[in-house]
N, C-alpha and C positions, 0 to 999 in steps of 0.2 A: 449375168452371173446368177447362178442356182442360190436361193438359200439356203445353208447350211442349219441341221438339222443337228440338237443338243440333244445329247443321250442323258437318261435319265441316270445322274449320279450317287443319286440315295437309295436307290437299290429298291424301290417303292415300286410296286408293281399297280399299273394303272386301273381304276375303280368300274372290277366285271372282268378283269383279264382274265386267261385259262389259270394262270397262277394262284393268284386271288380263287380263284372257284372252286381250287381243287384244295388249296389252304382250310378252305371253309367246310367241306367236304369232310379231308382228314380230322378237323375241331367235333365237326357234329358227333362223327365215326368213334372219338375216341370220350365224348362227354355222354352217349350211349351207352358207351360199353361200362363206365365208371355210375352209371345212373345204374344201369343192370346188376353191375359188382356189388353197392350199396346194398340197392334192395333183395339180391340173395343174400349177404352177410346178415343184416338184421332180420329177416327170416329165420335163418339156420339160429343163429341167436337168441333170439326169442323163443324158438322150438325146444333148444339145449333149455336155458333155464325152464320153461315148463314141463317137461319129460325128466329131466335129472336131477332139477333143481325145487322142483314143484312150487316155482314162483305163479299166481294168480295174475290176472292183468292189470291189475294195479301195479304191484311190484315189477313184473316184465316194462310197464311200458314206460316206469321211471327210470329204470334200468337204461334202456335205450334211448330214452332223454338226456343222461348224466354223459351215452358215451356221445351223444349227439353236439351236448352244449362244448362236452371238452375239444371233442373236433375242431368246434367251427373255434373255440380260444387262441389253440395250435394253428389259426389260419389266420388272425386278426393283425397281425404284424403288416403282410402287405396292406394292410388298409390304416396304417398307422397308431395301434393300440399293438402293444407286444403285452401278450398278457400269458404263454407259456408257447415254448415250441417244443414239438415232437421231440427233436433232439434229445431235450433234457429228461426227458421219461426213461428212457433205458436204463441209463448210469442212476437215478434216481430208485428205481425198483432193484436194481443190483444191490445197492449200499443197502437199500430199510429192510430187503428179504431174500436177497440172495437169489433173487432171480434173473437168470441173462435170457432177456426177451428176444435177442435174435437168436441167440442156441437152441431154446424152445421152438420157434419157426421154424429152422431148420432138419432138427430129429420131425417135426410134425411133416412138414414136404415131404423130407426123405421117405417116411410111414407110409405116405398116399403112392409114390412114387412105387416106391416095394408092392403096394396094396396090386400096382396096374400091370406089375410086372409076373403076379402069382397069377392072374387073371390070365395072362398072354398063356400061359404054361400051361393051366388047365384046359384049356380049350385045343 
């Protein structure tokens, strides 16, 4: 009589499988592109305050310290310190100033969006 062969029921994909390789593959692919995203945002941001804001590198580089430290605050939860989540920023800047930070985003996309569509025309 054959041994009978137990499939694996945790759904755990065995250590090197195509699965596994391509899981890791996709993590790299998209901790790249979030690495990429970063360092053009504080770029472009460091640029804007020095060109319009005529911050020095002092001030630029505390600037992007303060949005550095609040980030990584807004991320401290999963590591058992809840010390502010993204969440509460929205509704928080709406009440003190009357700003809706995703309506802001959205007229700004739409702006770039318009930007790529007078481009297509011209050409």
């Amino acid at each position: 009589m054959a041994k009978k062969i137990k499939k694996n029921s945790f759904g755990l994909s065995k250590p090197g499988s195509k699965k596994e390789q391509e899981y890791n593959y996709k993590m790299k692919v998209r901790l790249e592109a979030r690495k990429e995203m970063l360092e053009e945002f504080t770029t472009v941001l460091a640029w804007v305050l020095r060109a319009k804001y005529n911050f020095g590198k002092k001030r630029i580089e505390q600037m992007i310290e303060d949005v550095y430290e609040l980030k990584s605050d807004t991320t401290m939860k999963e590591h058992g310190q809840d010390l502010l989540s993204i969440e509460d920023i929205p509704p928080q800047l709406l009440e003190e100033v009357g700003l809706d930070i995703y309506k802001l985003i959205g007229r700004l996309a739409w702006k770039h969006v318009q930007r790529i569509e007078e481009l297509k025309h011209v050409e």
